[in-house]
C-alpha positions, 0 to 999 in steps of 0.5 A: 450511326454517324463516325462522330457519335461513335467516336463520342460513345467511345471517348466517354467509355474510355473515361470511365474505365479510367475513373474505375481504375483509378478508384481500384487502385486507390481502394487496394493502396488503403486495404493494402496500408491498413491490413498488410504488416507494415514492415519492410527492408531498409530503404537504400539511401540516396548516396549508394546504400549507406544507411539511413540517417536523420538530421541528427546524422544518427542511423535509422532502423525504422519507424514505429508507433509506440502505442503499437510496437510491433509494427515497422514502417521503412519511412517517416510519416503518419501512423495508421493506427493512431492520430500521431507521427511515427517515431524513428528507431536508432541503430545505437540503441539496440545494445541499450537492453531495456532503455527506451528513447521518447521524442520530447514531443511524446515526452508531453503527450505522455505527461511524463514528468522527472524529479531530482533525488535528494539526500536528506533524512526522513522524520524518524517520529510517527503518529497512531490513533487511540482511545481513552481508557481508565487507569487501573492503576488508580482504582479504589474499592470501598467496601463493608466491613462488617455484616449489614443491611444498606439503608441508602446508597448515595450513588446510582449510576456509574461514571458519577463524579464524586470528590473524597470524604463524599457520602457513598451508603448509609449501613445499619448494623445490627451487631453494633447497638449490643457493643455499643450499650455494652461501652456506654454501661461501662462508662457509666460504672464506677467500679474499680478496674473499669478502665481496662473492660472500657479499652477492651469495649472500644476495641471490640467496636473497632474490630466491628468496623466502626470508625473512630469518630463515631466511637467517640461519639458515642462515649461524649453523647451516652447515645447508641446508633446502629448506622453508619456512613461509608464515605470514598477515600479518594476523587474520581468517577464510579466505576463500578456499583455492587450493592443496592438500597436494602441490600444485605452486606458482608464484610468484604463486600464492594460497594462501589469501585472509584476510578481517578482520573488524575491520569488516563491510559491511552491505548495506540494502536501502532502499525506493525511496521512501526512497533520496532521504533517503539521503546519503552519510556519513550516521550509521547504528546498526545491531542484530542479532538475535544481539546485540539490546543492543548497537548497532553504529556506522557509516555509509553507504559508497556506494548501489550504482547499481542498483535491484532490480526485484522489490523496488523498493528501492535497496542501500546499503552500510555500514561498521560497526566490529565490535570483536572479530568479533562480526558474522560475514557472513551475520547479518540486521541492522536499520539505523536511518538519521537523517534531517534534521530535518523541518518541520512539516504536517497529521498525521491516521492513515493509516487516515483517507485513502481512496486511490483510485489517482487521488486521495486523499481524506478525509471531514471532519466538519463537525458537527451530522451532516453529513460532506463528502469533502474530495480531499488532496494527502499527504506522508510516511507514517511509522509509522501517521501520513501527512503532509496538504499541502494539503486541510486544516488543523490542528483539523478532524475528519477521520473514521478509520472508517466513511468508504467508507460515507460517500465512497460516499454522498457520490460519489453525491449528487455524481454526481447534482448534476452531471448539472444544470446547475451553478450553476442552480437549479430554478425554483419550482414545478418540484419533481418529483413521482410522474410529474411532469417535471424542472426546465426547466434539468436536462441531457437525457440519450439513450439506448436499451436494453430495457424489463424491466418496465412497474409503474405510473408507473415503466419499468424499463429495462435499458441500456448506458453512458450517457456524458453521465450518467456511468453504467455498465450497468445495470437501473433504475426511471426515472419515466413521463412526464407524458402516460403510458407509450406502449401499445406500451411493453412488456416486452422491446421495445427503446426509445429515451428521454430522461432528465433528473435532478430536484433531488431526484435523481429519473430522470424520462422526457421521451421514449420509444418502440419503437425503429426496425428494431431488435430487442431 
């Protein structure tokens, strides 16, 4: 072989060693940026180890990605888990327990969006649905008055409108014709005293129940008549029917029930919350779907003492004048209660105020980015407003959209602030780093579980409720403890540790160790 083509053999060799070595180390710096905690101590700045400051002169922590917070980058840049910038983290925020700064940028992306809370007085009226019912008040009964057959009812079917004086049944009265021969033979007579007997034969017919104006009839016409029309005493519709053609009848006996309708009951169905307003008397205006134009007058009769335990609400009855019949029972109504006048409060949109079953809360813009979640005592709700009595004032901003993103942001910087001890602030020097300790005054928190995985400077330990922390089960990353993981750390051994949290909300290891005669 001539020494030109070695040397050719050998450049080309060369070559591609160094391609491979170049593609190695572009492979190990991706495997290294994706799966290793991005979290390390803070940079020296350029003047000589002072801290870290942006344009805005303020001193930078470190950066984070708010959709992923537990995880720290020493330097701005582009966020590997999420197609969006890093976010820095002041120095001046860590003693703003529960406050949470969003870049303006974020501020959009989030769709957060703030109102003004005002101060005005919510509509102390209310409205509640009912249905049309017949007033009882105004039912009448006609009856037989003495013992008898039914020739013909005039009436078959109920809710048949009938007017008064109309004919309701025509009765045949067996008893009447003897009375009834009886005054007109004594009419006829001429012997003396006859008046008195005649008095005392009219009598007897009225007591029979026969009217008067077929009693004189008969003494005009000299003719008997075993039948007899009962007519209704007052307008209305049939309510009720209780005899039929050829029936017989005693005295006492209902022919029909009439029901006016010169006034309704309406029957609200009133939410419970509201039945405190509800007095009464008090002035009501109802509408009908039927009748959208026209408002119907009246008031609140009684509240019947029972409350419906699948709807919760409270039923109230209401008198309305229904000039010529227009409402017929069974028709939906709307009631629109007037209410006292209400005094004035803190009025922000009910879309404001996050409601947790426990508490109330609403996020409250304090400028510059900067958002707190404040707890509030609430009042009334009416249309898509909510009364605020205590918590805020009038003029603040108060965020209407985006806050679960900002509450949840905010209870965690909360949760993480209170597991120090409060009011104790980190002695200098004390910062945490990448496996450096926590501040001397930091709680200590015991717990047990099972490694998951040992990488580097951090345990990842899969663990039950830690109650002193206010932590639930979970898997998480805590950081080795200065003098190293221990050899016998490894994966799927059960451990025993000691935790405490740093100022920058680091969960740094104290302890840790196999556990004794368990198993994982």
């Amino acid at each position: 072989m001539k020494t030109s083509d070695l040397q050719r053999g050998l450049s080309a060799v060369a070559i591609l060693a160094a391609l491979a070595l170049a593609a190695l180390a572009a492979f190990a710096g991706y495997w290294y940026g994706t799966h290793s905690p991005a979290e390390a101590p803070q940079p020296a700045a350029p003047d000589g180890g002072k801290a870290l400051t942006d344009a805005s002169g303020r001193r930078v922590l470190y950066w984070h990605d708010p959709m992923v917070p537990g995880h720290k980058f020493d330097k701005p840049g582009k966020s590997p888990f999420m197609d969006m910038q890093l976010v820095p983290v002041y120095a001046d925020e860590g003693a703003d327990e529960g406050r949470v700064t969003i870049s303006p940028r974020l501020t959009q992306s989030f769709g957060v969006r703030t109102v003004e809370a005002k101060s005005g007085s919510l509509p102390s009226g209310f409205t509640a649905v009912g249905a049309i019912a017949v007033d009882e008040r105004t039912l009448t009964g006609v009856q037989s008055r003495v013992q008898g057959f039914v020739e013909r009812l005039h009436v078959r079917a109920t809710f048949e409108g009938v007017r008064a004086g109309q004919p309701i049944a025509d009765l045949f009265v067996p008893e009447w014709v003897a009375a009834q021969e009886e005054l007109i033979a004594l009419k006829r007579s001429a012997q003396p005293g006859v008046d008195a007997l005649v008095d005392a034969a009219r009598n007897r017919l009225r007591l029979t129940g026969m009217p008067e104006a077929e009693i004189a009839r008969i003494e005009r016409e000299g003719r008997t008549s075993g039948r007899v029309t009962v007519t209704a005493p007052v307008g209305g519709i049939v309510w009720e029917i209780g005899a039929r053609d050829g029936q017989a009848v005693m005295p006492g006996t209902n022919l029909v029930r009439i029901a006016g309708l010169g006034s309704v009951w309406l029957i609200a169905e009133v939410p419970e919350a509201q039945a405190a307003q509800l007095a009464v008397g008090a002035q009501v205006e109802a509408r009908s779907a039927a009748y959208p134009d026209r408002a119907f007058k009246g008031r609140v009769e009684t509240l019947l003492p029972e409350v419906n335990a699948a709807t919760r609400t409270v039923r109230a009855r209401i008198v309305l004048a229904n000039p010529g019949g227009t409402l017929k029972p069974g028709m939906f109504a709307t009631a629109t209660f007037a209410g006292p006048e209400a005094k004035a409060a803190v009025l922000v949109p009910s879309e404001a105020v996050i409601r947790t079953g426990t508490r109330s809360v609403v996020i409250v813009a304090e400028g510059e980015g900067r958002f707190a979640p404040v707890e509030v005592e609430t009042g009334r709700e009416s249309g898509d407003m909510t009364e605020i009595r205590k918590g805020i004032a009038a003029g603040q901003l108060v965020v209407a959209s985006g806050q679960f993103l900002i509450d949840s942001e905010a209870s965690l910087k909360g949760v993480l602030a209170r597991m120090n001890v409060a009011g104790e602030a980190p002695a200098a020097g004390a910062q945490s780093g990448h496996g450096g300790q926590a501040a001397s005054g930091a709680v200590r928190h015991k717990a047990s579980g099972v490694v998951r995985d040992v990488d580097g400077g951090e345990v990842f330990i899969e663990h039950g409720p830690i109650e002193s922390a206010g932590m639930g089960a979970m898997t998480m990353g805590f950081k080795a403890p200065a003098s190293g993981v221990p050899p016998a750390v490894k994966e799927g051994v059960r451990v025993d540790f000691e935790f405490a949290v740093t100022p920058k909300g680091e969960f740094q290891l104290s302890s840790i160790a196999p556990a004794q005669g368990r198993k994982p």
